[in-house]
C-alpha positions, 0 to 999 in steps of 0.5 A, a space after each residue: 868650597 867655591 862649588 859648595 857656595 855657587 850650589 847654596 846661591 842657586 838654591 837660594 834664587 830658586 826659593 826666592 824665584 818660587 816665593 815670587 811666582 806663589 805671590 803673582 798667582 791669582 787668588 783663587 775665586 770665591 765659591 759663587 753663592 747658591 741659587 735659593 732654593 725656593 723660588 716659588 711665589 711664596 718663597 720669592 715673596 717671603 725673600 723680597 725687600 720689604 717696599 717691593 712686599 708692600 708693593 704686591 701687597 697693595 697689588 693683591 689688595 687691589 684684585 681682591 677689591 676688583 672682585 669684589 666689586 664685580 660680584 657685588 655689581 652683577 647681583 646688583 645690575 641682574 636685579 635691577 635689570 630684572 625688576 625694570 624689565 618686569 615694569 617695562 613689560 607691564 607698563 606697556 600693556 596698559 591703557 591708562 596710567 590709572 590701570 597702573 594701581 592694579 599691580 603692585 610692582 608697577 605702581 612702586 615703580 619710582 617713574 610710576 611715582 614721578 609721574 603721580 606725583 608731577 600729575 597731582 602738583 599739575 592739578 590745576 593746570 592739566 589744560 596746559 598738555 605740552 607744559 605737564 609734559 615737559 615736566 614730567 619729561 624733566 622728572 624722568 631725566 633727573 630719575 635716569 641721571 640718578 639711577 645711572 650714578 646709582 649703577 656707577 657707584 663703586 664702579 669707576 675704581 676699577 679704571 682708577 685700579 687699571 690704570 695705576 697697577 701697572 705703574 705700581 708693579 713697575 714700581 716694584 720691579 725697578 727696586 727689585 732690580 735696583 737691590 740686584 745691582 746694590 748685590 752685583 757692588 757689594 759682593 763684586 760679582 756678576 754671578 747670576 746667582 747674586 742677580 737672579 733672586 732680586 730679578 725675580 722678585 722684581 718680575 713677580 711685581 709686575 706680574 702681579 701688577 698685570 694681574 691687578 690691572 687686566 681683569 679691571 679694565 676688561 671688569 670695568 668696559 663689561 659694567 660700562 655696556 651693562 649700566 647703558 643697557 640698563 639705562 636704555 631700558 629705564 628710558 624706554 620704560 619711561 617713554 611707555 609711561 610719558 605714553 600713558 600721561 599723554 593719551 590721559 591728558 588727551 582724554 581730559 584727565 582732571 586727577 591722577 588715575 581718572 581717565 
């Protein structure tokens, strides 16, 4: 009897003693989240916060206006450079400011008609060379700083672009990786798979901010030595016809185009 009882109590402890040891086992980890599958741009894109989709939104509506403005400047400086060269070609053949009214597209030239029109306002004090001169001098100055802000129009956002996507890819890349971290709090976990779609997205941020950023600067320095170019040529196109006002005056000229 006594045995039967020591067998039930031994029994007993190895129950309690295994009821123990399942307790202390660890817990079995949760199966770890799937990597997305799709983690091409668009799919990146389409899973991002939606502040860091603004963010690549505004970096994509920056590259487009940095394209845009470089077709529109090309056409409009090839033009322009075009039709000052063609004054500048003619201007210099001539003897005489007067000669200019024999061809059409020099006498619409507007350093043409400053000329004209300071000669004429200067009628009645051309004995005053030096002083019709310098105002004639003055016309083409103010001619030259407009048609340079002219040129510069719409040019100086594509410094302003430079100079700030980077900021704003930055921008998304630190909220990016930000919601990782609030992932890595939430779930418990340092899983890569928790962390990696969120740094992903925030990596497309600044690449896509670089990609804003680096064709503006390299766009803008190119339209920076195209507009100087420019400029030297309608101040060489000037120098030609303040030549042209000279030797008149020196011939005793009394009325525009008479020499």
């Amino acid at each position: 009897m006594r045995s039967l009882t020591n067998r039930v109590r031994f029994t007993t402890r190895l129950r309690a003693m295994a009821a123990c040891l399942a307790l202390a086992a660890p817990v079995p980890a949760l199966a770890a989240p799937a990597v997305p599958h799709d983690l091409s741009v668009g799919g990146m894109f389409l899973q991002a916060d939606w502040i860091v989709k603004l963010v690549m939104l505004g970096l994509l509506v920056a590259s487009l206006v940095t394209w845009t403005v470089f077709v529109a400047k090309v056409l409009e400086l090839r033009r322009a450079t075009a039709a000052e060269r063609a004054v500048h070609d003619g201007v210099v053949a001539l003897r005489s400011l007067g000669d200019a009214a024999a061809s059409p597209a020099i006498a619409a030239s507007p350093l043409i008609r400053e000329a004209q029109n300071e000669l004429a306002l200067s009628a009645d004090a051309l004995d005053d060379r030096d002083g019709v001169k310098e105002r004639v001098v003055s016309r083409f100055e103010r001619h030259e700083a407009a048609e340079a802000r002219r040129m510069t129009r719409g040019i100086n956002i594509l410094a302003t672009i430079g100079a700030t996507a980077p900021f704003v890819g930055l921008f998304g890349t630190v909220w990016g990786i930000m919601n990782s971290f609030i992932g890595i709090a939430e779930k418990q976990t340092t899983n890569l798979a928790v962390v990696a779609p969120g740094i992903a997205e925030a990596l497309l941020a600044t690449a896509l901010g670089l990609v804003a950023a680096i064709p503006s600067v390299v766009i803008y320095n190119h339209f920076s030595r195209s507009i100087a170019a420019h400029r030297a040529l309608v101040s060489d196109t000037a120098a030609a016809i303040l030549r042209l006002v000279s030797r008149d005056l020196s011939r005793g000229l009394t009325a525009p185009g008479k020499a």
